[in-house]
C-alpha positions in Angstrom: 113.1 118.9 65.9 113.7 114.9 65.5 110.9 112.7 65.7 111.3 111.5 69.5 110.5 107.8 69.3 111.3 107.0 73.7 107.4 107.7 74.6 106.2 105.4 71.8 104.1 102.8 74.2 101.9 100.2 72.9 100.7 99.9 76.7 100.5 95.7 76.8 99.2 95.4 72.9 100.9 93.1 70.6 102.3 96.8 68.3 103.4 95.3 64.6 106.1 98.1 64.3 107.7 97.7 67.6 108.5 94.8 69.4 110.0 97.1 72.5 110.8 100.3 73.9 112.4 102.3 70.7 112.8 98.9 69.4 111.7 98.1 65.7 110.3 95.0 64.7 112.9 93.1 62.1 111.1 93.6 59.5 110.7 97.4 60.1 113.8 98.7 61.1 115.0 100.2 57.9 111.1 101.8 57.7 111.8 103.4 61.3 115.5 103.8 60.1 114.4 106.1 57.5 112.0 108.1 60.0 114.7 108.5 62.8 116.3 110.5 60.1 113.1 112.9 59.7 112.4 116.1 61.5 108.6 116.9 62.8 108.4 119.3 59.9 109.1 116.6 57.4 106.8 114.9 58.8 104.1 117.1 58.9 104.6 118.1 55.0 104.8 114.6 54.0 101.3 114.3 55.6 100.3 117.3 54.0 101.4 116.5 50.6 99.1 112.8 51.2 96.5 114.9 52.1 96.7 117.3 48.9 96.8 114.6 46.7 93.8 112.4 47.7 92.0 115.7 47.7 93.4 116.2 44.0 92.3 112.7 43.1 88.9 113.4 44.8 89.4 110.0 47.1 86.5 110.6 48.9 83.8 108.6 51.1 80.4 109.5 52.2 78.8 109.9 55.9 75.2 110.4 56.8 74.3 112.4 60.0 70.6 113.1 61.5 72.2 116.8 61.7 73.3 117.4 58.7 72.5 114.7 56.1 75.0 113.3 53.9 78.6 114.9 54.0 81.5 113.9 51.7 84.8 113.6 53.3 88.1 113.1 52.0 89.4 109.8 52.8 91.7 109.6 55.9 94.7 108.4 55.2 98.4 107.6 57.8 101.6 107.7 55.5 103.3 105.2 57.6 102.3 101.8 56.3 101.9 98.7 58.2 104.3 96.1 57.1 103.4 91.9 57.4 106.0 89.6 56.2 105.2 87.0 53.3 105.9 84.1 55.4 102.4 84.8 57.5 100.8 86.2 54.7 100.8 83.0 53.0 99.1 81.1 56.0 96.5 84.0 56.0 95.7 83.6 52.2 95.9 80.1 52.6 93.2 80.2 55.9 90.9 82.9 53.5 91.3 80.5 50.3 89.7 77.8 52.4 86.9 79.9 54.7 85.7 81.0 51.1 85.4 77.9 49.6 83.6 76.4 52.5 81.2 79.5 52.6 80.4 79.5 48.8 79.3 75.3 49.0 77.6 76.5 52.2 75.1 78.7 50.6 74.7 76.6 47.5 73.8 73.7 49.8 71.1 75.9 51.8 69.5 76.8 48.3 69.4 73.3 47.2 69.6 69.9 49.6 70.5 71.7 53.1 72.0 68.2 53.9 74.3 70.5 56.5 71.0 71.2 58.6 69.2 67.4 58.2 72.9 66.3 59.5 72.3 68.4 62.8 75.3 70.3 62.1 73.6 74.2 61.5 70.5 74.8 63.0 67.3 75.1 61.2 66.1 77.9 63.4 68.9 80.5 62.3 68.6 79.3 58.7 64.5 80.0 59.4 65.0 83.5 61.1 67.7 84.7 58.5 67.3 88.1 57.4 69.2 87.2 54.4 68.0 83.8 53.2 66.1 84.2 49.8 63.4 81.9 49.0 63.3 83.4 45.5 66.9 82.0 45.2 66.1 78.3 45.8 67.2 76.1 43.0 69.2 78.5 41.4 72.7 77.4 39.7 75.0 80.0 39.7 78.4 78.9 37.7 80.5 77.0 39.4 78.1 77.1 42.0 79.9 80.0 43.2 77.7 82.7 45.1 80.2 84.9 47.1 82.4 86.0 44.0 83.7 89.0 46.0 84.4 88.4 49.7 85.8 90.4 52.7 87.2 89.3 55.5 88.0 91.4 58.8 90.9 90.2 60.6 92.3 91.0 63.5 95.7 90.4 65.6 95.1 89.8 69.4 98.0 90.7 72.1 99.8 87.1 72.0 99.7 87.9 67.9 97.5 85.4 67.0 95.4 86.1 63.9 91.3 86.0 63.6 88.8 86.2 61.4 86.5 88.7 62.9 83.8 88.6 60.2 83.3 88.1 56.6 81.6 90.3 54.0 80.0 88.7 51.4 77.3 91.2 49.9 78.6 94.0 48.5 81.5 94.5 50.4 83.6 97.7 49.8 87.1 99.6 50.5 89.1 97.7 48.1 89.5 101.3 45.7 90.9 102.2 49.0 93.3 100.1 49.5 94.2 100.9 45.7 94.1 104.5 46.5 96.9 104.1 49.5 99.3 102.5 47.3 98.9 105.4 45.2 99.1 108.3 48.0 102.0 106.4 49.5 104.2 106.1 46.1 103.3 109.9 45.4 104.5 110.7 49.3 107.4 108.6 49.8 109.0 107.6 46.7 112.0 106.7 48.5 110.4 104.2 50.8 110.5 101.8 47.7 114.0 101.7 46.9 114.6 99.9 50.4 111.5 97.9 50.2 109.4 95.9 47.4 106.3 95.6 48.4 103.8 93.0 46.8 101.8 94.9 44.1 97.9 95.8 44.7 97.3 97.6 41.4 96.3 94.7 39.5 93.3 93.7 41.6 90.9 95.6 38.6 92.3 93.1 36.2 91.9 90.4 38.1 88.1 91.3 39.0 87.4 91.9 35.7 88.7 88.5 34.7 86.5 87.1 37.4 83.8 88.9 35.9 84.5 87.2 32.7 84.6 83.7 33.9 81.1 84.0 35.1 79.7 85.2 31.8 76.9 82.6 30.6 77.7 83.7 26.9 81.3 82.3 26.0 82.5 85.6 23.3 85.7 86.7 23.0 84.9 89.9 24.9 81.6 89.8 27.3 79.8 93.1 28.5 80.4 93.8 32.4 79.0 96.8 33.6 79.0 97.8 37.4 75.3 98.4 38.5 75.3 101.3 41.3 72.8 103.1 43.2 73.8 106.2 42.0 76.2 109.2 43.4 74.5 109.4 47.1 76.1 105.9 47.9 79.0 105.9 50.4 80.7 104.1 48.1 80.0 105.7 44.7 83.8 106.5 44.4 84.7 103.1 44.5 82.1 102.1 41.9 83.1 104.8 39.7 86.5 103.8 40.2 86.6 100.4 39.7 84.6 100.5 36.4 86.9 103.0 35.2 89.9 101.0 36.0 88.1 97.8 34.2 87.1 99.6 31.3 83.5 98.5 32.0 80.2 100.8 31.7 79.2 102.2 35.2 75.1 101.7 35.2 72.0 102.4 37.4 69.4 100.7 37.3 67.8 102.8 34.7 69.9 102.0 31.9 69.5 98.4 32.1 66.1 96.5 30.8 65.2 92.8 30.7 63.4 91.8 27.4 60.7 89.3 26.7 62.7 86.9 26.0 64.8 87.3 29.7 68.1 88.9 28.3 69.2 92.6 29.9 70.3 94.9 27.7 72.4 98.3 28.2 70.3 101.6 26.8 73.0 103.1 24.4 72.9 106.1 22.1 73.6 103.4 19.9 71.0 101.5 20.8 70.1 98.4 22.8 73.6 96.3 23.7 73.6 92.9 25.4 74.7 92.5 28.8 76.5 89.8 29.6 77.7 90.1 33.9 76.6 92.5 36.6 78.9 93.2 39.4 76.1 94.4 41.2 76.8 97.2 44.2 73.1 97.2 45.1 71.6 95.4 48.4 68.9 91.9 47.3 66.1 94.1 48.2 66.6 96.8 46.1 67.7 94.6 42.8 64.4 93.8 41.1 60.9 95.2 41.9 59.1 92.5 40.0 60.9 90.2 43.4 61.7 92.0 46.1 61.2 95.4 47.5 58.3 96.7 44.2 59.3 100.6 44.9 62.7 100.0 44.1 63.8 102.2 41.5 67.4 101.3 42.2 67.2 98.1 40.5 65.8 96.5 37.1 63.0 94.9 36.7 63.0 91.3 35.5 67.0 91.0 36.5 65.9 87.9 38.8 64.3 86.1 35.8 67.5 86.5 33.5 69.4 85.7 36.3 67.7 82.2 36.7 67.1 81.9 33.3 71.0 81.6 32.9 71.5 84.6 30.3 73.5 87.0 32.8 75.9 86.4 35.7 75.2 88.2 38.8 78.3 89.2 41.1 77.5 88.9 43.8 74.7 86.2 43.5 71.5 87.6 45.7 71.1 85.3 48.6 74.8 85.0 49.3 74.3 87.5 52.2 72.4 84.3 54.2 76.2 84.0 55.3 77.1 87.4 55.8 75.3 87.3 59.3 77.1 87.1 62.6 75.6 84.6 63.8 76.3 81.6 61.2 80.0 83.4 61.4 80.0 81.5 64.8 79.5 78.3 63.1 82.0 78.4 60.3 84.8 76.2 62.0 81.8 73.4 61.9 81.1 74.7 58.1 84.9 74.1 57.2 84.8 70.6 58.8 81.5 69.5 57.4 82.1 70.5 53.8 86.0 70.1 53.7 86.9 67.8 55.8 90.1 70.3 57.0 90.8 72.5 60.4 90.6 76.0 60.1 93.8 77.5 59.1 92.8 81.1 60.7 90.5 80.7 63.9 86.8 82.7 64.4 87.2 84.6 67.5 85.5 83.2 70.8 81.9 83.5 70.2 79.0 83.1 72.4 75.8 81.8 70.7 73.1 84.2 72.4 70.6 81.2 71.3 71.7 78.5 73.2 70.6 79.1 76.9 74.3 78.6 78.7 75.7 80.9 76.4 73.5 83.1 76.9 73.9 83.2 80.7 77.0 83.4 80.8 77.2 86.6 77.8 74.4 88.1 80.2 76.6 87.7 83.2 79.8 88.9 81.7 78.3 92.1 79.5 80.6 94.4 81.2 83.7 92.4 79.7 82.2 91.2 76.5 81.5 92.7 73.0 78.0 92.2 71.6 76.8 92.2 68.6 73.5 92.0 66.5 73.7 89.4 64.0 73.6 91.4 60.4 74.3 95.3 61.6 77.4 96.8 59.5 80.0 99.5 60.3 80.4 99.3 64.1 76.8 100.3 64.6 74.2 98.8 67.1 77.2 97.1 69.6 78.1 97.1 73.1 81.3 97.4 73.9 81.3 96.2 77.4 84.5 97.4 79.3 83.4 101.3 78.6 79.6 100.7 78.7 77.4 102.7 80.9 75.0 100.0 83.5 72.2 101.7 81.4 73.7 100.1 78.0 74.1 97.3 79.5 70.6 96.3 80.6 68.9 98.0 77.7 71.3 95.2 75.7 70.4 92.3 78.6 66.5 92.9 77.6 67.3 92.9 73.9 69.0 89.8 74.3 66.5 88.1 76.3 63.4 89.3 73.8 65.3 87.9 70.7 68.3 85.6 71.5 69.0 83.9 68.2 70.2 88.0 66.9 73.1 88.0 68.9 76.3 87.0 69.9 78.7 88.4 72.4 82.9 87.6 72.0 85.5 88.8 74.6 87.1 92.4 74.2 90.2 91.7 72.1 93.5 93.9 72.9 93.5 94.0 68.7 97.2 95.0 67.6 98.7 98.3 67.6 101.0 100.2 64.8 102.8 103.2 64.5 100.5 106.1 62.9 101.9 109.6 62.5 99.6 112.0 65.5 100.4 115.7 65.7 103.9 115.4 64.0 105.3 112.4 66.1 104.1 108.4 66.4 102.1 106.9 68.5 100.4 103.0 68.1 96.7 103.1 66.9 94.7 99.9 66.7 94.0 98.6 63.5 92.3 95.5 61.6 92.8 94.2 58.1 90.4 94.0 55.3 92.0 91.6 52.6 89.6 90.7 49.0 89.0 87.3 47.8 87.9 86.5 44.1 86.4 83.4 43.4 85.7 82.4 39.7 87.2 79.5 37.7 90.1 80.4 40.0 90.9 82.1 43.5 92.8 85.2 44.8 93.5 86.8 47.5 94.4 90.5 47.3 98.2 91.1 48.4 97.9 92.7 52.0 94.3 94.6 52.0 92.9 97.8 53.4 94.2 98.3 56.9 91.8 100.3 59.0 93.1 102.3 61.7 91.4 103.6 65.1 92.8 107.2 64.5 91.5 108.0 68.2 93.3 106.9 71.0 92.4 104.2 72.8 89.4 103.5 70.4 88.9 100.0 69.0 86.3 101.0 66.4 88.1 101.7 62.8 85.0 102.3 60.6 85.7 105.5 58.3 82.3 106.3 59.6 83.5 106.7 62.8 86.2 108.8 63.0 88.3 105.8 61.6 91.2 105.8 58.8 93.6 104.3 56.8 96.8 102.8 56.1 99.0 101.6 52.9 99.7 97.6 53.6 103.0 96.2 52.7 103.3 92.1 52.1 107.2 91.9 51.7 109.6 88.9 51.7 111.0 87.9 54.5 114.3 88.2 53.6 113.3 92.3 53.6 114.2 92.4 57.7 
């Protein structure tokens, strides 16, 4: 039977594949052109045949349960990929370029002067009650004075199609092997998809970390050591370290095989023997890093790291402390961070945010919970919120007193109608809501990964796209405009 495209309904969402009833964006009618021609069965096995191969390739991602413990699952994954045209892509990259930038001489200002708080324009409380501010980090120099080498972003596209930032990620933040992966899967699944369009490539993201890498490498040799220090193979995100240090031809580490020497240098524990270490791109939370600072049972991390660190004799990606920004509630105040260090607009606007702290904010959040989202200020993963407009009265005071007893943790933003596209459900399509993950590198130079991972609400009518939550995946296309 032919894919029947009448009932597709976006139902009043701004849907990136159709602009009206069995109508196809521009810039996606020979995609849909090339599905009209499909029967459900072709569907189905083209699915099938995605599904096969990330098993093959082992594309997998971790879940913990209080029922069953940690479960591995094969990465979910749409075939259909979500198309954005280069002309809006450059505005976004553009608008991440400059949120970055601002961020990275944010932090190294709060380490160092914090002339942004004695000029009244970010609070010294939420600076004083960050979960993420380290002390041990003050005065520290980083190269370049770049802290947030690896950033990102969450964007999101609301029913007029505007573009937001939703958040940014700027400790260890994860899921670009997947995006990586869904090029992959697609090219394996629908070869023919590429001889109509040419999508910007994504594979040479590695390179271009691994150069980043480089740049940061306090020894200047022709060919530094970078290894990828993980937590081991119970992390979520163990593929993706495994993967990426594969794909960079760097050694994948744990703690264990890394030692700091008397004279502050880390070396690598080889069958060779001892071997320099020259950059970390670290996948391990501050806490965990080094026991001599932080958490002392750690035995994820290596002991003296934070002394070679200062000491100048290895680079640290990211730097620890640049998760003092990675908190939802100095994401409200990043249009005022753009202005005060930059001088500039934002190109790409935060979303409405209430700041829980100051008291008519507050009120009016408290008023409004049944409309609004809230959120605590450095939870991950769509975990701890209230989603107002299908919260129970009993969520919503148990979130009213939380509120109330701690203010400064939360903010609360209106319920976006985030943007639809089409996703392949039980052989035909329907629109699924989705948000965008795109990477930025800052070193001697910055880059914005071409498209990003696009996560998808597989459930209908749900608005959270985690992976841990029933969420999954899509291929993203950046193509010229010309390409409609």
């Amino acid at each position: 039977m032919a894919i029947d495209l009448t009932q597709y309904n976006p139902a009043g969402f701004y849907d990136e594949t159709f602009s009206g009833k069995n109508r196809a964006r521009n810039y996606c009618k020979k995609l849909i052109k090339r599905f009209r021609k499909m029967d459900e069965e072709d569907l189905a096995a083209r699915q099938m045949a995605a599904e096969l191969a990330i098993k093959e390739k082992g594309i997998s991602f971790r879940i913990y349960t209080k029922k069953d413990g940690a479960i591995d699952r094969n990465w979910p994954f749409d075939i259909l990929p979500r198309i954005i045209q280069k002309s809006e892509w450059d505005v976004i990259e553009a608008g991440l370029i400059q949120r970055v930038k601002a961020l990275n001489l944010f932090i190294n200002d709060l380490y160092h002067e914090q002339k942004i708080i004695k000029d009244g324009v970010f609070p010294a409380e939420v600076l004083a009650d960050s979960k993420n501010f380290r002390p041990q980090c003050v005065g520290v120099n980083p190269p370049s004075a770049i802290w947030a080498h690896v950033c990102g972003s969450d964007l999101v596209r609301d029913t007029d199609g505007t573009v937001y930032v939703l958040e940014d990620n700027l400790r260890v933040p994860s899921g670009v092997s997947y995006m990586i992966a869904n090029r992959e899967v697609t090219k394996h699944v629908f070869p023919e998809l590429f001889e109509t369009y040419a999508p910007l490539p994504v594979d040479d993201y590695p390179t271009r970390l691994h150069d980043m890498l480089v740049s940061v490498s306090p020894r200047k040799v022709k060919r530094p050591e970078v290894v990828v220090l993980t937590p081991g193979i119970y992390n979520s995100a163990y593929y993706e370290h495994a993967y990426l240090a594969h794909q960079m031809g760097a050694e994948l580490v744990e703690g264990r095989d890394l030692f700091v020497d008397k004279e502050n240098i880390v070396y690598m524990r080889t069958v060779a023997g001892p071997q320099r270490v020259d950059v970390i791109y670290r996948r391990i939370d501050d806490e965990f890093l080094d026991p001599e600072v932080f958490r002392k049972d750690s035995t994820l991390g290596v002991p003296g790291l934070m002394r070679a660190w200062k000491a100048g004799n290895v680079g640290l990606a990211n730097a620890p402390g640049a998760g003092v920004a990675d908190d939802k509630v100095v994401y409200a105040f990043v249009p005022d961070i753009i202005r005060y260090y930059l001088h500039e607009e934002p190109i790409i606007a935060n979303v409405p945010t209430y700041r829980c702290m100051y008291k008519e904010e507050r009120e009016y959040a408290l008023a409004n919970l049944d409309k609004l989202v809230v959120k605590p200020a450095n939870e991950s993963g769509g975990y701890g919120m209230l989603i107002g407009p299908v919260s129970t009265k009993a969520e919503r005071e148990k979130f009213a007193k939380l509120i109330k007893r701690n203010p400064r943790n939360y903010i609360a933003q209106p319920t976006l109608g985030i943007s639809t596209v089409a996703t392949i459900v039980d052989k035909k399509l329907e629109p699924r809501h989705v948000d965008l993950r795109p990477f930025i590198l800052s070193g001697k130079k910055t880059m914005v990964t071409t498209g990003g991972l696009t996560r998808v609400a597989l459930r209908k009518g749900s608005l959270v796209v985690n992976s841990s939550q029933g969420g999954g995946s899509k291929d993203t296309w950046i193509v010229a405009d010309g390409e409609d």
